[in-house]
Structure formats: C-alpha cells, structure tokens
C-alpha positions as MATLAB code, in Angstrom:
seq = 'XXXXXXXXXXXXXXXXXXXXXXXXXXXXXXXXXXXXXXXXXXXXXXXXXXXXXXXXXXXXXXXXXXXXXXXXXXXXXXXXXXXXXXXXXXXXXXXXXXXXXXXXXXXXXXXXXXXXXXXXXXXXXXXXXXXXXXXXXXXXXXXXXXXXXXXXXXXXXXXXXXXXXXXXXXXXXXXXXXXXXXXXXXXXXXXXXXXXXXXXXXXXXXXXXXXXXXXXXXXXXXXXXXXXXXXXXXXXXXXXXXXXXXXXXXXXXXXXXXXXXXXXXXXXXXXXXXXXXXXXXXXXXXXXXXXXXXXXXXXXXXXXXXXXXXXXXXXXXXXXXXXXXXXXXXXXXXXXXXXXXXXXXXXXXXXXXXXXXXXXXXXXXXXXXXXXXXXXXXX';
ca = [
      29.721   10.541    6.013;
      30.671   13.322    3.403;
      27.569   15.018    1.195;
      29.329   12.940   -1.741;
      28.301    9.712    0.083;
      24.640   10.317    0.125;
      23.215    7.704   -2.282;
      21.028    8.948   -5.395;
      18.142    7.407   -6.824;
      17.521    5.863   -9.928;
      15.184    7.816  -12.111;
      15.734    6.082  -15.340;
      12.473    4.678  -15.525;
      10.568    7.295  -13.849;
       8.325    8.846  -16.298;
       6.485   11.398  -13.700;
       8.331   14.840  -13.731;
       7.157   15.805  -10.206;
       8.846   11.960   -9.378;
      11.316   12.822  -11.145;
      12.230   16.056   -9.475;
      11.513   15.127   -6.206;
      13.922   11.977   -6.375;
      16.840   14.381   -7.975;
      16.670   17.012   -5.465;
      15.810   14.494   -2.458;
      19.506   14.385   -1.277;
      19.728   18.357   -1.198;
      16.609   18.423    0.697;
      18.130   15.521    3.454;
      21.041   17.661    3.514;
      18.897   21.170    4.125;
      17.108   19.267    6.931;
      20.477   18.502    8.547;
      21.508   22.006    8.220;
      17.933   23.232    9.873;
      18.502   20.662   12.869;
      15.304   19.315   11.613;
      16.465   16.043   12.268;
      16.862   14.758   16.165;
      20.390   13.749   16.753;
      22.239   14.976   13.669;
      23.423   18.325   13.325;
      25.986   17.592   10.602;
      26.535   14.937    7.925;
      28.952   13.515    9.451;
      26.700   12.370   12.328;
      25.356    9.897    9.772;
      26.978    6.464   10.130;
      29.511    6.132    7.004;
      27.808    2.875    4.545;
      24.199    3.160    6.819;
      22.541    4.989    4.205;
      19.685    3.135    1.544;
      17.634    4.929   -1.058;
      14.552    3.863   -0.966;
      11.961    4.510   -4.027;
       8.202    4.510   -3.079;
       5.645    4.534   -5.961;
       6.134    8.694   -5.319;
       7.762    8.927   -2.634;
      11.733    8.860   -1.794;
      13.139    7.820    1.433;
      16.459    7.234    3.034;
      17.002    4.777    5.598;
      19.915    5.441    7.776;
      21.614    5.734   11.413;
      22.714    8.230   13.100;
      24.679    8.802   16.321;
      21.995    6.834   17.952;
      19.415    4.937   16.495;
      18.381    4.308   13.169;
      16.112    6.626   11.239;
      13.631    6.522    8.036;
      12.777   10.097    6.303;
      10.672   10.056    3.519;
      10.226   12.718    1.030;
       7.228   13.579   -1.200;
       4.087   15.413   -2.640;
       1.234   14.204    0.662;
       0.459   15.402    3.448;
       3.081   14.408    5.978;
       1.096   16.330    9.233;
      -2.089   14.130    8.374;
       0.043   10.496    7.952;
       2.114   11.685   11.327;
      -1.364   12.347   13.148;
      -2.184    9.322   11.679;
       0.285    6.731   12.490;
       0.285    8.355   15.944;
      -3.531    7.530   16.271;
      -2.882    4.094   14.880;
       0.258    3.838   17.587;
      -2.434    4.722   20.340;
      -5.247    1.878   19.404;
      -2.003   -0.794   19.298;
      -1.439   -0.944   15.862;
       2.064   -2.166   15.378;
       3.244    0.785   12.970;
       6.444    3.075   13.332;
       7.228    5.952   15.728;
       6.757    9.080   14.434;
       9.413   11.584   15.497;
       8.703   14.446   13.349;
       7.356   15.679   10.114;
       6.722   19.136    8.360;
       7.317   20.917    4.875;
      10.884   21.061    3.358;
      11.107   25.310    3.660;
      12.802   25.530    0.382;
       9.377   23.788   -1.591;
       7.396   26.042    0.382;
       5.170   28.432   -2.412;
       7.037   26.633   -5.503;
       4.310   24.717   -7.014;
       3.628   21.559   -5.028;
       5.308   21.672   -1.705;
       7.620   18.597   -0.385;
       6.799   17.447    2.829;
       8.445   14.778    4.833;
       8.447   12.835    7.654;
      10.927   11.361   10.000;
      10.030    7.853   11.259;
      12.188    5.327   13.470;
      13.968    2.839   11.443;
      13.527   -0.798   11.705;
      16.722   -2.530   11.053;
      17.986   -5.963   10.923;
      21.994   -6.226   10.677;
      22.171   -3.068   10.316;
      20.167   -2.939    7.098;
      16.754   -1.908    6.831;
      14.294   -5.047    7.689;
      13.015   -6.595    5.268;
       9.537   -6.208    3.627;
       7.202   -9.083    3.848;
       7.981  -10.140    0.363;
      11.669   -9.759    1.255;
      11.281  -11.900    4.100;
      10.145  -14.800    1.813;
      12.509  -14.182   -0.433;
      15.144  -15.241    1.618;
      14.031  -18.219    2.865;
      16.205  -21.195    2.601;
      13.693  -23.958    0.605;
      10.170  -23.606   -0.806;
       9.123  -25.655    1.903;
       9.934  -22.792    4.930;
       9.090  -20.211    2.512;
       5.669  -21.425    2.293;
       5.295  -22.107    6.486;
       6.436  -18.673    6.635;
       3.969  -16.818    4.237;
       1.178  -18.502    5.972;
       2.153  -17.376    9.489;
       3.205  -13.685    7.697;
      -0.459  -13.415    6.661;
      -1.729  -14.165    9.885;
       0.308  -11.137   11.504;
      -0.442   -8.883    8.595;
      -4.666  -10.218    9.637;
      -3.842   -9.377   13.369;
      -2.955   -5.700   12.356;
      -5.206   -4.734    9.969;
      -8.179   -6.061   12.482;
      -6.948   -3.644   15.006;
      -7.215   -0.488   11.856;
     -10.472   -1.755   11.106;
     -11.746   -1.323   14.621;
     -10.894    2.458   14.977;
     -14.227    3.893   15.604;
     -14.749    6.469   13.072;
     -15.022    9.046   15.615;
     -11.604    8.815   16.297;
     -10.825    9.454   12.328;
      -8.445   12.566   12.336;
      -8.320   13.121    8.488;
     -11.212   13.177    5.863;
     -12.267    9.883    4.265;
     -13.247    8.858    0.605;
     -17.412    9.183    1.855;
     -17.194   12.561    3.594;
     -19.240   14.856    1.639;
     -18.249   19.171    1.422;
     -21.021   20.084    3.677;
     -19.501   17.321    6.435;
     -21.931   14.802    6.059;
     -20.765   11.465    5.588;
     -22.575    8.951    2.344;
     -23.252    6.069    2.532;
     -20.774    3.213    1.056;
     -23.819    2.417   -1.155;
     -24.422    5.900   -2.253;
     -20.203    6.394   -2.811;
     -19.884    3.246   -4.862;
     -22.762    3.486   -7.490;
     -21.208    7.276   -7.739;
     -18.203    5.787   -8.876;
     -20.160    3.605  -10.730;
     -21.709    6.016  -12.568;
     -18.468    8.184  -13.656;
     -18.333    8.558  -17.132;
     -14.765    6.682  -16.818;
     -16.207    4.154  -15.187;
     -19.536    4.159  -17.431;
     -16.983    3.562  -20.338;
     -15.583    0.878  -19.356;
     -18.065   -1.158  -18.386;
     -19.971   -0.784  -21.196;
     -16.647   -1.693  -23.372;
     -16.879   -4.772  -21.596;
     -20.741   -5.531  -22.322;
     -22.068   -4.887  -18.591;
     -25.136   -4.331  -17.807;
     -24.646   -1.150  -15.625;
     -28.128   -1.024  -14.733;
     -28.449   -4.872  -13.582;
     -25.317   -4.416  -11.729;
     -26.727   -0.897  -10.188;
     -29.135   -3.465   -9.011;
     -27.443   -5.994   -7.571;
     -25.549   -3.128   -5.414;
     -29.027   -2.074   -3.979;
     -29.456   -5.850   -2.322;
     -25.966   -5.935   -0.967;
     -25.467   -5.314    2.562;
     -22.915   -2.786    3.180;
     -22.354   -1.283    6.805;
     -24.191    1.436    7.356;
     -21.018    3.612    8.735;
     -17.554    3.614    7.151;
     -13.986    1.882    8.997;
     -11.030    3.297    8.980;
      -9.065    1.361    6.027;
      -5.509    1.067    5.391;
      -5.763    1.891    1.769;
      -2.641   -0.177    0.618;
      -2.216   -3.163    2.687;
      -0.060   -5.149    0.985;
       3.513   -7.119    1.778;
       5.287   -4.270    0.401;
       4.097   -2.446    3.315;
       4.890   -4.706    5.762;
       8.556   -4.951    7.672;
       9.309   -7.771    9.613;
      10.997   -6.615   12.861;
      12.098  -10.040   14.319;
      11.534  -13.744   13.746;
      12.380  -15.530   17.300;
      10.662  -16.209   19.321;
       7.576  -15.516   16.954;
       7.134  -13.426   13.915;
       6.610   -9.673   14.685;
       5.518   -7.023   11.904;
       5.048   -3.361   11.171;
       2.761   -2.081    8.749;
       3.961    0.845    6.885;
       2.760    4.200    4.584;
      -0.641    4.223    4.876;
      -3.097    5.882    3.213;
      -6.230    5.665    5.332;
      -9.662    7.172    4.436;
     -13.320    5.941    5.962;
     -14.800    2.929    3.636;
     -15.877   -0.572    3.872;
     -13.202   -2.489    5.608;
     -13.727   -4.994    3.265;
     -11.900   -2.595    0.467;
      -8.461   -3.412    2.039;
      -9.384   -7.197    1.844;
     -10.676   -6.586   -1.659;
      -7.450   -5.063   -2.583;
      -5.643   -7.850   -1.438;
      -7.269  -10.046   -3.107;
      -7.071   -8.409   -6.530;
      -3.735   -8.249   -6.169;
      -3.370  -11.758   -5.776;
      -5.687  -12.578   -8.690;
      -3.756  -10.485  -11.090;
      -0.412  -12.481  -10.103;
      -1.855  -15.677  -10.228;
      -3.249  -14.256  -13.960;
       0.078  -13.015  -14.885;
       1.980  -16.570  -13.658;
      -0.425  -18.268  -16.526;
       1.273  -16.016  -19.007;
       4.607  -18.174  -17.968;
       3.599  -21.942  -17.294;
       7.362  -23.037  -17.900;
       8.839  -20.897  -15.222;
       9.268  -22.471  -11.896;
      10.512  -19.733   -9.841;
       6.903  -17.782  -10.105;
       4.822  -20.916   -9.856;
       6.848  -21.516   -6.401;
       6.696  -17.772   -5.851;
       3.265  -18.214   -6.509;
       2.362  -21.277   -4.039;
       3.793  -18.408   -1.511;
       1.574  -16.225   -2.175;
      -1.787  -18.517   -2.098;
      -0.747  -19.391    1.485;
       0.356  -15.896    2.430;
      -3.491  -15.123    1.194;
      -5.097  -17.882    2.937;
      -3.184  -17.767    6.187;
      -3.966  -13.690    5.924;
      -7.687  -14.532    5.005;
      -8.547  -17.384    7.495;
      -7.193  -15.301   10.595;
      -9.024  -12.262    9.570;
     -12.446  -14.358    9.763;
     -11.419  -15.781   13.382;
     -10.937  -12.476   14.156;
     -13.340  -10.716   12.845;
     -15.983  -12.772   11.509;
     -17.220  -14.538    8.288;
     -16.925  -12.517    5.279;
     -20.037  -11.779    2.826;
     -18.837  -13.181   -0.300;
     -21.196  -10.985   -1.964;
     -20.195   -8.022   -0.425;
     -16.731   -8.927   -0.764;
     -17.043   -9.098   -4.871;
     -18.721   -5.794   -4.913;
     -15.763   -4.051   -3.337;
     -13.571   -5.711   -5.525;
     -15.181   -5.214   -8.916;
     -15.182   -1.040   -7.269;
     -11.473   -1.220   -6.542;
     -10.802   -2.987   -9.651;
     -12.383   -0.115  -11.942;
     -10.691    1.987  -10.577;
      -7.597   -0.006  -10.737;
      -7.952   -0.208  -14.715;
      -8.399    3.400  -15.378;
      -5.158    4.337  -13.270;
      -3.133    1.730  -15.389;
      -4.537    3.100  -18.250;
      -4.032    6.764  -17.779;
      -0.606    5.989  -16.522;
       2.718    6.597  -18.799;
       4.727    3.907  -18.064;
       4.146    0.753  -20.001;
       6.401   -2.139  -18.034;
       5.940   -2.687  -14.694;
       6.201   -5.841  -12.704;
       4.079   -7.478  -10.090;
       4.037   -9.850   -7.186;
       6.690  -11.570   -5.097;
       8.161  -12.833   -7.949;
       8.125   -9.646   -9.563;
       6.964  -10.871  -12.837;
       7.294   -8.916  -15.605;
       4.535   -7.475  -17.696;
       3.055   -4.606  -20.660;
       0.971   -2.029  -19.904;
      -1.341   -3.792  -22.802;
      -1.477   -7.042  -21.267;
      -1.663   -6.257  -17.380;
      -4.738   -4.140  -18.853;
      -6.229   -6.922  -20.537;
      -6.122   -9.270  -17.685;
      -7.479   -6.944  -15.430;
     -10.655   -6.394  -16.996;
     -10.997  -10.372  -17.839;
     -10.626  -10.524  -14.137;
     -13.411   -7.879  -13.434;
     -16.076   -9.616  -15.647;
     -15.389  -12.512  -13.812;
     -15.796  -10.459  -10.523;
     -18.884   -9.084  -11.893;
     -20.029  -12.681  -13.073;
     -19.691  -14.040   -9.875;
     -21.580  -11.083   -7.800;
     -24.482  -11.215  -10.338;
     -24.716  -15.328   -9.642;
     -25.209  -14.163   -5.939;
     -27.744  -11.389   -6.345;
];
C-alpha cells in the first residue's frame, strides 16, 4: 500500500473540533506509528495489504481496520485513556469475557504536551471475508427475510446476555481503573448516595422541575429502593454497535467491543439498553407508514427480549423497581448530553432512523416521566 492509499474520514458532519482534528490528522499519526515500529509486524506501509484498509468513525474515536503481513489488526485513535481500556480488556480477557486481544497501546509521541494528547491502541482484528465482521446490527442487516432476521436477533441477544453476565461478575476488587462512586479520599459511595447526587445537580434539578416532578417525592421513592450495597463492574455502552459477530456455524459467537467500564449498579447497562430501545420504538411512531423500521423494529423487540430473558436465567429476576430508577438516572443524564450537544440530526437504531435534535429531545423526556410514573406506582 502507498501513504496515498490510506483512506480518510469523513468529517463533514463532525461539529467537535478536537473530532475534527483528530480524524484529519489520524492517517499521519497511523503512518508515524509505522515509522516508530509501534506496530507488530509492519515496519513500512507497504506491509499493509493493498484494499485491507476501513476507516472506521467512533462517536470520538477513529480507527482503521486492516491486515498486515500476518493477521489482521484494529488501531484506534483518540482523546481516552488507552493504558486504562488495554488493562482493561486484558482483565476482562482473564475472567472469560469474549473481548479482543490487546497487543499494544500508548500515546502518539507527536500529541504528547500539545493540548490533549492522542492515545491509541492496537487490538486484533476480527474479520469475516476479509472485511471487518460485522456489528450486531450489521449482522441483522444482512439477513436474507424478516423471518431469519428476527430468529437471529433473539439468539444475538442471548450471546450479548452471556457476556455482559460474565462483566457483571468481576468482583470489584479486581477493578483496575476508578469507577463513577469512588470518592477523592478513596472511599467508595454508595449507588444510593451517587444517584440522588446526580439527582440533585442543578442540571438535573432543572429539568425535572421543567417537567413538573416532584424531586422530593422521587428523592423518596429512591430511599425505599434496594440497590446493592457494593458497585459491579459495568460495561458502560453495551449496545449492538459494540458487538462483532466472529462466526455463525456451528453457533453464534460474539465480541464485545470499546468499553467504558466504571463501578455502578449492573443494572445501569441493562437500563441503558433498555432506553435505547424505548427511544427507537418512540422514534418508529413518528413514521407509522414506513415498513422497513417497523420490521427493523420487530428486530429489535426480540433482540431485547432474547437479551433480557437470558440475563434473568443467568443471573436472576430483575427488580422492576430498581430497574426504573436506573433508567430514569441514565436517562437525565442522557437529555442534558443531547441538549448541550451541537449537532442537531442524528439517527438511531438498527434502522437508523432519522431524527432533530428538537424532537429526539422531546421524546426523551416524555419517556422519562413515564419512567418516573411507573417507579412512583411501585414505591
């Protein structure tokens, strides 16, 4: 492959400068890792299989995908801490999580003391024909009729429950990065004590009381919930778009990708999944006369069920009530990072459905009184 080859990414609709930058320069910095011999196996350019590279855009993150005189590689590019995600994935490798190999990771050298440093890390590819495998919602896309589609989401939930059993049972001894509850003098709060804080931000504050909650009633209802009394390791982002699937024959295998993994309730990564959901299902109202996202749709519900009825064979039945207070914390939070954030498309679900800032926004919060509605009919 010549340097010319090396795909760019599209940054039309970025409106982030640091994304911005970061996905510009991304190909210079693949390059200065090649010329470093940061990267295992390629000490030039041309060691990279002509036509194996893919740009890959992450929320904020860039990543190529791409082979070299070996085996194929993944190294992704952007403003975290790469040392803490490798430690991580290698601790999550260790307890049998199904999640890459890590073969390296670091800061790009010319970032270093410019502002915010790039790190990246170099992770073993997962291909299928040669192409990166597909994501969980890629996988359904490609299904041949609605009626394997569907099968398949089911059974692609129940892998995606299998692996994030195994994260929740990491003891959180075994933690090797700080969590959302640790506190600066190394004590750990309570998940009761860390959501009414959040609660009681003034951001938070605001918008509940926009919405005619309340807070006080709800503070309440939090004080009769029964949270664990130690935080899980959770995923943070558990999602299809984080999951590859590695093979289909003889049975559906997966790996879970990019976490970002703190100490909480475990039930925060269910919550999140289930918000998500919601807010699809919300958004596939908006367009009753399209078939493609009501079958897209139908997907998802048993992608959702298969992924919640093996989690509670697994790991027991869920608290509804504590359930709905995780969710109504995720989704506050969820509503004030929309709000604050510049873009105003964006696009959601399998069937990427198309939406505006304003009206995403709106049907979140209709959503959270109705979490909020429900968790106060249980109290």
């Amino acid at each position: 492959m010549r340097e010319a080859d090396i795909p760019r990414f599209n940054i039309e609709q970025v409106t982030s400068p640091d994304v911005r930058n970061l996905r510009t320069n991304t190909p210079n910095y693949f390059i200065e890792l090649i010329e470093l011999g940061f990267l295992e196996n390629v000490s030039s350019i041309r060691d990279v299989a002509p036509g194996s590279m893919v740009a890959m855009n992450g929320l904020s993150n860039a990543s190529y995908f791409f082979r070299d005189n070996r085996s194929p590689r993944v190294v992704k590019f952007g403003h975290f801490s790469a040392t803490a995600e490798a430690r991580m994935l290698n601790l999550l490798r260790e307890k049998q999580v199904s999640v890459p190999q890590v073969l390296g990771s670091g800061i790009v050298p010319s970032t270093e003391g410019k502002g915010k440093p790039v790190e990246y890390i170099v992770l073993e590819g997962i291909e299928k024909d040669g192409q990166p495998a597909p994501t969980g919602y890629g996988y359904l896309e490609k299904q041949q009729d609605q009626e394997t589609a569907i099968d398949q989401a089911w059974i692609l939930g129940e892998c995606m429950a299998d692996e994030l059993v195994k994260v929740h049972n990491v003891a959180p001894d075994d933690m090797v990065i700080g969590g959302v509850l640790d506190t600066p003098d190394g004590t750990a709060e309570t998940i009761y004590d860390y959501f009414t804080k959040k609660i009681d931000d003034p951001g938070s504050t605001n918008l509940l009381n926009s919405l005619g909650i309340d807070i006080n009633r709800m503070k309440a209802a939090f004080e009769t919930t029964q949270f664990p009394e130690t935080g899980s390791m959770v995923f943070g982002d558990f999602l299809p778009y984080n999951v590859v699937v590695e093979s289909e024959s003889p049975s559906l295998t997966i790996k879970i990708l990019d976490p970002t993994p703190s100490t909480n309730d475990p039930y925060w990564d269910i919550a999140r999944f289930v918000n998500t959901f919601d807010l699809t299902e919300a958004l596939t109202r908006d367009h009753p006369k399209n078939q493609e996202y009501s079958d897209k749709l139908e997907q998802e519900k048993h992608l959702r069920d298969g992924f919640l009825g093996r989690y509670v064979v697994q790991a027991g039945e869920l608290d509804p009530k504590r359930l709905l207070a995780n969710q109504i914390i995720f989704a506050v939070g969820h509503i004030q990072r929309r709000e604050a954030r510049a873009d105003t498309i964006g696009s959601a679900g399998l069937a990427q459905i198309p939406f505006e800032k304003e009206r995403v926004v709106d049907l979140m919060k209709e959503l959270l009184k109705e979490y909020i509605a429900e968790f106060m009919e249980l109290t």
